[in-house]
C-alpha positions as CSV (number, residue, x, y, z in Angstrom):
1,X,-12.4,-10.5,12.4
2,X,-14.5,-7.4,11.0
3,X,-12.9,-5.9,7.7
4,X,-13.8,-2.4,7.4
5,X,-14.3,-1.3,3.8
6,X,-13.1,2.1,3.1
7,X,-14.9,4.5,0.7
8,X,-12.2,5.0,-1.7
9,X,-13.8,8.0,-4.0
10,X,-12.7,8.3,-7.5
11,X,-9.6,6.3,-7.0
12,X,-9.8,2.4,-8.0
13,X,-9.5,-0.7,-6.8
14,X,-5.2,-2.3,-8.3
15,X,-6.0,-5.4,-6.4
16,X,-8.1,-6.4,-3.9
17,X,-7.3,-9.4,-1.3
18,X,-9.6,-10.5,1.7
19,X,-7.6,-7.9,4.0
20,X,-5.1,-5.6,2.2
21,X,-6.3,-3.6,-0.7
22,X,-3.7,-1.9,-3.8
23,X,-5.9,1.3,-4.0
24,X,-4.5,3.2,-7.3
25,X,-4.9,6.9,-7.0
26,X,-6.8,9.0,-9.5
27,X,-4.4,11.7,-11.3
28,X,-5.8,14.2,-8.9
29,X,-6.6,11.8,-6.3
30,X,-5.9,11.3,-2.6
31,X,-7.2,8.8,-0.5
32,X,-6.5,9.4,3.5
33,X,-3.7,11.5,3.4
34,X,-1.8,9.9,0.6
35,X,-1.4,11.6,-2.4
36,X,0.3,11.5,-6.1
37,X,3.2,12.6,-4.3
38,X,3.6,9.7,-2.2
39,X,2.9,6.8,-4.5
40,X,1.0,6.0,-7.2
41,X,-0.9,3.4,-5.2
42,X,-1.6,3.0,-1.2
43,X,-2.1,-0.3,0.2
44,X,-4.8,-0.5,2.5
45,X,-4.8,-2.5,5.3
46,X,-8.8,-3.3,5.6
47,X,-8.7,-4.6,9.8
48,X,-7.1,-1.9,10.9
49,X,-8.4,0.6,8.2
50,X,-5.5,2.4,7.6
51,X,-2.6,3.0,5.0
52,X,0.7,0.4,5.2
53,X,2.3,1.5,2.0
54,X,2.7,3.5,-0.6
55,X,3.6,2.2,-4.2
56,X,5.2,4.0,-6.8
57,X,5.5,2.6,-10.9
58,X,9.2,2.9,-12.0
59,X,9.9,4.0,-15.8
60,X,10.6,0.1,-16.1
61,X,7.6,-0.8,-15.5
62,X,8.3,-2.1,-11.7
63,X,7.0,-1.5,-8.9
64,X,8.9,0.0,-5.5
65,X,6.6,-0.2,-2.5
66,X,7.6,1.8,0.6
67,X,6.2,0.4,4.1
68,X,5.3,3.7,6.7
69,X,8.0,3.3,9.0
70,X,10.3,5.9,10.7
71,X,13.3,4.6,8.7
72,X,13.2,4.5,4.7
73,X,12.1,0.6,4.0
74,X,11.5,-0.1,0.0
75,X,11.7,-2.7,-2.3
76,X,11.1,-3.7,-5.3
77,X,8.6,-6.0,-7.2
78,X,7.4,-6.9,-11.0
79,X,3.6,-6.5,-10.7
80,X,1.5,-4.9,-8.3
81,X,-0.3,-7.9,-6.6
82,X,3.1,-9.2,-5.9
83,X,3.5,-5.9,-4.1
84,X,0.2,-6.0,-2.6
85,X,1.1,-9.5,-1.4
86,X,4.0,-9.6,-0.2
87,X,4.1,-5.9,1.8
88,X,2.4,-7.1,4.4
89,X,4.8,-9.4,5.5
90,X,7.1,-6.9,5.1
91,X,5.2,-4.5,7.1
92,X,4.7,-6.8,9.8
93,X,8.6,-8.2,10.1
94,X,9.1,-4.6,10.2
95,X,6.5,-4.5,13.7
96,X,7.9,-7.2,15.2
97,X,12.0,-5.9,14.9
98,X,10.8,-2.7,16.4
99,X,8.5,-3.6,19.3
100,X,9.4,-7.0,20.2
């Protein structure tokens, strides 16, 4: 499999797995068409070079990632590569209970 690598500007690099990146935006960044608004971090999924999820920092100092689905799918995690990990799965049980 061929990972694309995406150009991600002024934004940096939270975490960064084999296939799935935790992009953080810059305080007037955007990266596709995520921006502050949406999350504080997009995860990046590097095969199919697009945004999974957005992540957002909680007053706490947790993390709530939200998967791009049609219906509102969050949850909540205590560091950001735990986020970055385990969204994915998430992303993809979400797949599989729609289209299988």
């Amino acid at each position: 499999m061929k990972y694309a690598r995406p150009d991600i500007g002024n934004n940096t690099i939270a975490y960064k797995g084999r296939r799935y990146w935790a992009i953080e935006l810059a305080p007037d960044g955007k990266f596709d068409f995520v921006t502050k608004e949406l999350g504080d971090y997009v995860l990046w999924d590097c095969l199919y070079d697009r945004a999974i999820a957005t992540i957002i920092i909680q007053d706490d100092g947790s993390f709530i990632g939200t998967i791009m689905s049609h219906v509102p799918l969050s949850f909540e995690y205590g560091d950001i590569e735990l986020a970055a990990k385990d969204l994915p799965r998430e992303y993809d049980a979400y797949l599989k209970y729609v289209y299988d």
